[in-house]
C-alpha positions in Angstrom: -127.5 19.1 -92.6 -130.1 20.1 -91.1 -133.8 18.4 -91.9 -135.9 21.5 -92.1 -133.0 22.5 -95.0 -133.0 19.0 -96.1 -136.7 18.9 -96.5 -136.4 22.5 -98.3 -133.2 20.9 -101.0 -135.9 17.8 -101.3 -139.0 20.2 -102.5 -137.1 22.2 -104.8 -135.8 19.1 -106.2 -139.3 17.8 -106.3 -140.4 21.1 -108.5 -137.2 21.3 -110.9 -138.1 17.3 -111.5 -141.5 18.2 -112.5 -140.9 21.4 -114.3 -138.4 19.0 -116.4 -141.2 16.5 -117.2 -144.0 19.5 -117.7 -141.3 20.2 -120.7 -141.6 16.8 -121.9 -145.1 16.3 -121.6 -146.0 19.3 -123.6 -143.8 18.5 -126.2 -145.6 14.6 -126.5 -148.8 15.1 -125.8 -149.6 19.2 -126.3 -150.6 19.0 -122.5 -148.4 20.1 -119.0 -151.1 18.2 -117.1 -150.1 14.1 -116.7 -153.5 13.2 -116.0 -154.8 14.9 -119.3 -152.4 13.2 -120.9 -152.7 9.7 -119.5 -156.5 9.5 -118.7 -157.9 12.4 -121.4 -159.6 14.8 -119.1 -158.5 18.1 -117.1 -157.5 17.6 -113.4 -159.0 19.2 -110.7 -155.8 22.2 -110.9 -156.2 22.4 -115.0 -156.4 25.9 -115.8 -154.9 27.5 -112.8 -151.7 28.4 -114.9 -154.0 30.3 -117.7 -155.4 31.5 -114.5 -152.2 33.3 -113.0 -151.5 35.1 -116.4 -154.4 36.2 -117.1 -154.8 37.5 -113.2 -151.5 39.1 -113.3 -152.3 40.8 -116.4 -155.3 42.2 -114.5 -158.0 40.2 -116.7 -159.7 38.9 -113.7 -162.7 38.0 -115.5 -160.8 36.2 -117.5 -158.6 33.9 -114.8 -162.1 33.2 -113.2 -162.9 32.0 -115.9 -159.7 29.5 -116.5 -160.1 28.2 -112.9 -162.6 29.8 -110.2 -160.3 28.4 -107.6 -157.2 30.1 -108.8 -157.2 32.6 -105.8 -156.8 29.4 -103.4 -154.0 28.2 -105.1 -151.6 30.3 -102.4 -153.7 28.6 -99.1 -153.2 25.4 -100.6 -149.2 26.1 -100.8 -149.2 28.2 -97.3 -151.1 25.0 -95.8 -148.9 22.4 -96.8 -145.6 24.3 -95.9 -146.8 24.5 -92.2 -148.0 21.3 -92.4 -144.4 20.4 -93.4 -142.5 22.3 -90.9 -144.5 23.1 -88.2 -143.4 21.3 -84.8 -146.9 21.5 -82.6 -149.2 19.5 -83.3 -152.4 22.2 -83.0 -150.6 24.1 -85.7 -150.4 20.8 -87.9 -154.2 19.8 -87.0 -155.1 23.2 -88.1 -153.0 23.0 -91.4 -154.1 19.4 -92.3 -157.8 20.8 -91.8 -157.6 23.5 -94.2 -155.9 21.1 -96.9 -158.6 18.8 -97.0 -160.9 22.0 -96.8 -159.4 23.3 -100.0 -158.5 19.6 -101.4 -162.1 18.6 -101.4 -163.5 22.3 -102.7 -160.9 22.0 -105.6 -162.6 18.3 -106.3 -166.1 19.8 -105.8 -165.1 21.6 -108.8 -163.6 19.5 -111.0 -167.2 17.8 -110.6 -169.3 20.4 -111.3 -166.9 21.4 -114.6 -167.0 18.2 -115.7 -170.7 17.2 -115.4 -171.3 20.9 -117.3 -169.0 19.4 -120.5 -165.4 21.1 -119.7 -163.0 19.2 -121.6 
């Protein structure tokens, strides 16, 4: 098999495995979020999903609300696939770059909605 199909078998695995314990989490601890759950405050992402349907309902105010990052949710994704596949290593500098962009505005955040009392 090839390894750029091997590497795509190994991420859907990756999200059917975590959709499977999303399942189980909710159903313990009334949270999808592991690090709700094990530490007792939102993660950096928490909201994003409340985000997406309220944004694809057309409630825009709404998913801004929920997580103000939500539109940066798809750079994030785009990033780290051509980080994953991409073969130069401009491309990948590039890539890497705009994940810890994104990484450390998502963090940035978490900080501010956590200093103002978001639980």
């Amino acid at each position: 098999m090839k390894p750029a199909v091997k590497k795509l078998f190994t991420a859907v695995g990756i999200v059917v495995v975590i959709g499977i314990g999303a399942f189980f989490l909710s159903r313990l601890f009334g949270t999808v979020c592991p690090f709700k759950a094990a530490i007792g405050i939102p993660c950096p992402g928490c909201g994003m999903t409340r985000a997406y349907i309220a944004a694809l309902r057309g409630y825009f105010k709404s998913a801004f609300y929920w997580h103000p990052l939500f539109p940066l949710a798809p750079v994030l994704t785009g990033a780290l696939a051509v980080y994953t596949f991409a073969k130069k290593p401009h491309t990948r500098k590039i890539a890497e770059i705009i994940l810890i962009a994104v990484a450390v505005l998502f963090v940035a955040v978490w900080v501010f909605r956590l200093a103002n009392g978001w639980r």
